[in-house]
N, C-alpha and C positions, 0 to 999 in steps of 0.2 A: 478264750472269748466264745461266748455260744451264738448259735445261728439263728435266725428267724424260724428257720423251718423246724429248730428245736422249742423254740419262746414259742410258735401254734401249736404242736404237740402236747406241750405242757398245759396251755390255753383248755384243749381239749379234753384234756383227762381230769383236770380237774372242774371242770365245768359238767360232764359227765360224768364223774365217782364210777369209771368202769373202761377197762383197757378197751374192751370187744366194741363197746359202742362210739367208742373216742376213735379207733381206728376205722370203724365203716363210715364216719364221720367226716375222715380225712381222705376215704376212699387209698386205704393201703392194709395192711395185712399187722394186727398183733405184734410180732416178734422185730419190726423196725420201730416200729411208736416206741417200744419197752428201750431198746437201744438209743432212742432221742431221748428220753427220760433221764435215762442212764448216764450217758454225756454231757447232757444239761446238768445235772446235779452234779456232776466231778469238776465242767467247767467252773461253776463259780462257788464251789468249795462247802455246799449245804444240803442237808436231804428237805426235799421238798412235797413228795409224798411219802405217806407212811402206807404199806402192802402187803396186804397176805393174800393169801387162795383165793378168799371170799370177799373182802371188801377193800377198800384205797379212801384213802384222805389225805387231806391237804392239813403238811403240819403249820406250826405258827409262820414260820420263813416263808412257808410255801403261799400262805395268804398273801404277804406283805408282797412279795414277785407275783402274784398274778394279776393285783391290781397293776403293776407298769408293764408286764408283758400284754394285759390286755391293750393298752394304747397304745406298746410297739405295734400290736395284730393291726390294730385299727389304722393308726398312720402309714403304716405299710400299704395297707388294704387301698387305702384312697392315695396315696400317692401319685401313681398312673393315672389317675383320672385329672387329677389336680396338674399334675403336669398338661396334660393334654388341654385341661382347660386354660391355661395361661401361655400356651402356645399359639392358641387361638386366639389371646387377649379378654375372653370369659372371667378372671381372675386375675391376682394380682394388685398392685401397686399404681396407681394414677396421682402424677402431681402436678395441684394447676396453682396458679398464679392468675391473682384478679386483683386490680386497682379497687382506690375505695368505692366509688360511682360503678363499678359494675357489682358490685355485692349488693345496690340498694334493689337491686332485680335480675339481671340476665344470668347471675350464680345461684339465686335462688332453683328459677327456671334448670336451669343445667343439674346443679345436684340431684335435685325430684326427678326427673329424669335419670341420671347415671343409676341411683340408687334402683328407679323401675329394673329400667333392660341388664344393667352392668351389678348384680346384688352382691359379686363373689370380689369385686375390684372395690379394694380400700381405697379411699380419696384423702390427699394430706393438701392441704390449702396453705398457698403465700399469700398476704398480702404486700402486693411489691407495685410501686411506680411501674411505669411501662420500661423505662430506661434499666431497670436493674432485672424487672422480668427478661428484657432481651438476653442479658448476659447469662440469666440461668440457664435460658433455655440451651443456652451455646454450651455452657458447660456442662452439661447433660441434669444439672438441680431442677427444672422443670420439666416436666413434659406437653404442656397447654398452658397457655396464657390467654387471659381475657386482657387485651391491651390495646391504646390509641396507636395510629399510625403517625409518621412514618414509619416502614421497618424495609430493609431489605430482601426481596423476596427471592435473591440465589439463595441464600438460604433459610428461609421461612416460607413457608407453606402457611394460608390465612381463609378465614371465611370470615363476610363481613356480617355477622348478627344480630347488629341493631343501629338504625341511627334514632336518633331522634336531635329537638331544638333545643339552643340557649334558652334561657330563661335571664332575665333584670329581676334579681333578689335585692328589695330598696328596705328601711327601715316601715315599721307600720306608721301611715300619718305620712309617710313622706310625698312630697309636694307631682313627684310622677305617679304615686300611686292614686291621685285623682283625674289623670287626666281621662280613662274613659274611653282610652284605645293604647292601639301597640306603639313602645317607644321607637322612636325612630335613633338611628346611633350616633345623629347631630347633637340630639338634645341631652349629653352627654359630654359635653366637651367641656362643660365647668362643674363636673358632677367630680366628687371625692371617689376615690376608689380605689376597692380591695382586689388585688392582683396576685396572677398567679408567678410562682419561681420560673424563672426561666431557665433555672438547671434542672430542677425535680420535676416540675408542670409543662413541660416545653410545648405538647401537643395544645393546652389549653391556651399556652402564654402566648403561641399564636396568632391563634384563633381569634382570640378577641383584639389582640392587635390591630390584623386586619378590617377586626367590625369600629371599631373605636375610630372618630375625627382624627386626622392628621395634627401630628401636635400636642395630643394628651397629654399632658404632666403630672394631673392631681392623683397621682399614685399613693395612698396613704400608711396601706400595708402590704407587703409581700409575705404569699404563705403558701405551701403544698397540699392542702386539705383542705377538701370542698366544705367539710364541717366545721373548722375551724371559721371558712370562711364565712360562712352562713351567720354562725355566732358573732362574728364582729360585726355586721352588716345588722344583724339582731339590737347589738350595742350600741348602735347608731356611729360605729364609726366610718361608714361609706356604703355605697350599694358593690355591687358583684355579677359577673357573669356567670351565670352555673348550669349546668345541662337540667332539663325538668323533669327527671326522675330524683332532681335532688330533693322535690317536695314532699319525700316520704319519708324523711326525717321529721320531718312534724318541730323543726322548731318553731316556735312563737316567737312573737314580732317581728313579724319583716310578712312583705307580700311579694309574691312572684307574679311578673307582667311580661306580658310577650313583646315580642322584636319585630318593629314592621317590615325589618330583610331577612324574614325567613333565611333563604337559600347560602348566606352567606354563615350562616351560624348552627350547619349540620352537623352535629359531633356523632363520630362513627364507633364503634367497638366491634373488634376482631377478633376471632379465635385464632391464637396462632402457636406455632408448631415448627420445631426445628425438622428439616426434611433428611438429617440424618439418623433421625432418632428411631433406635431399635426396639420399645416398648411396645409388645404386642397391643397392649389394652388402647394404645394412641387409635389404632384403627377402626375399634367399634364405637371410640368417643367421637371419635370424626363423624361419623356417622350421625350420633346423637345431635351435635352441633350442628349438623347438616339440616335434620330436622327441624331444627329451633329456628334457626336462619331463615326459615321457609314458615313458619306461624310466629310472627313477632308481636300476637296481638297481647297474652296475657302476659304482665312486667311482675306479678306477684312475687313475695319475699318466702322464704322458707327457713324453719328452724333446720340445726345443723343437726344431720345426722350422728347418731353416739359412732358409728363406724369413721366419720368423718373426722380428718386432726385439722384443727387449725395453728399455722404456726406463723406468728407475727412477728415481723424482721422488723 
């Protein structure tokens, strides 16, 4: 097996066509270079330069090994560095998880960002409910999650990065969408309606529980996606409660009207983070997150970067 420090010798000699300048090159003396030559060529059983008094050349074999000795030199060469960069968390592997409602903006946001400060850390995306992000994260298949609460904070670590309001998505033409102010969550109580799972949506299926009259029954459909649910509400088969970033889907027909109880219809999204996790690159993303948390004005969408994988479960 040959050495590196034979595969640079080599590197050098035939890059220079000359022993005397291939070794001041290396800062060593003629008569070792010639014995790394030497050795390099017995170890893998080919003459690789051809030599006399006056001139040296690189025979056929010897081309064909210079080109992959050069990218041992080179991978070698950055190696240390690359280490050192992903020790710091500079480099490396980043894997987040984000619901479908946080991709219509707050992933956007974060990507454009990691890709700025973080260029050398590859990003691989899940799309996962919140309930099956928790579990990645435990099982070490996540490293960040864009997800609704509740979560357990022994062990998650969280920032909360955005709230914003429900939104009443009703068909277009439909009889609340004339009235000309915000609905109130009374006038709702003999309205048809597209609800969310109560296994897959729990954070949502809440939520609007709590805003919905006592007694609601006119449950029409149950579904896990805020887009599916859009589209049925689109098909006039009920209205929907949906957070108001959902209107950047741009489906047609249907209008989104505001809720006269604010306060009770905050939907929250949180960065969150197994507090055992040993990915250097978690701690310069925390950081980013931290930033974003703190300017929540622009919600804008981003194409995914070609460094970026998206991988949908």
């Amino acid at each position: 097996m040959y050495t590196l420090d034979q595969a640079r010798a080599f590197v050098a000699v035939a890059e220079e066509l000359h022993f005397g300048r291939a070794a001041q090159r290396l800062a060593m003396t003629q008569p070792p270079l010639s014995r790394q030559i030497q050795k390099l060529e017995k170890s893998i059983g080919v003459q690789l330069l051809q030599r006399d008094n006056r001139t040296v050349e690189v025979t056929v074999a010897g081309q064909a090994f210079l080109a992959e000795a050069r990218k041992l030199v080179v991978a070698a060469d950055r190696a240390p560095a690359m280490a050192r960069r992903i020790a710091a968390g500079r480099a490396g592997v980043l894997r987040i998880g984000f619901t479908a409602t946080s991709g219509y903006g707050m992933l956007g946001r974060l990507l454009v960002e990691l890709d700025k400060d973080l260029p050398d850390v590859d990003v691989e995306l899940a799309e996962l409910v919140t309930v099956d992000q928790v579990q990645a994260l435990l099982d070490g298949e996540l490293d960040l999650g864009l997800a609704r609460p509740p979560f357990d904070t022994a062990h998650f670590g969280s920032t909360l990065i955005s709230t914003e309001e429900l939104r009443l998505v009703v068909p277009a033409g439909h009889p609340l969408a004339g009235l000309g102010r915000p609905v109130a969550p009374g006038e709702l109580a003999d309205v048809d309606l597209v609800m969310y799972s109560p296994a897959t949506s729990r954070y949502f299926h809440d939520l609007v529980v709590r805003l919905l009259p006592a007694g609601h029954g006119k449950v029409v459909h149950t579904v896990s996606q805020i887009a599916t649910m859009v589209s049925l509400v689109a098909a006039g088969r009920g209205v929907a409660l949906v957070p108001e970033s959902t209107q950047v889907l741009g489906i047609s027909g249907v209008a989104y009207l505001p809720l006269a109880d604010h306060g009770a219809g905050r939907v929250e999204l949180h960065a969150l983070w197994n507090r055992e996790s040993r990915n250097p690159a978690l701690t310069p993303a925390r950081a980013i997150v931290g930033k974003l948390a703190n300017n929540k004005g622009d919600t804008s969408t981003t194409s995914i970067h070609p460094k970026i994988t998206l991988d949908r479960h």
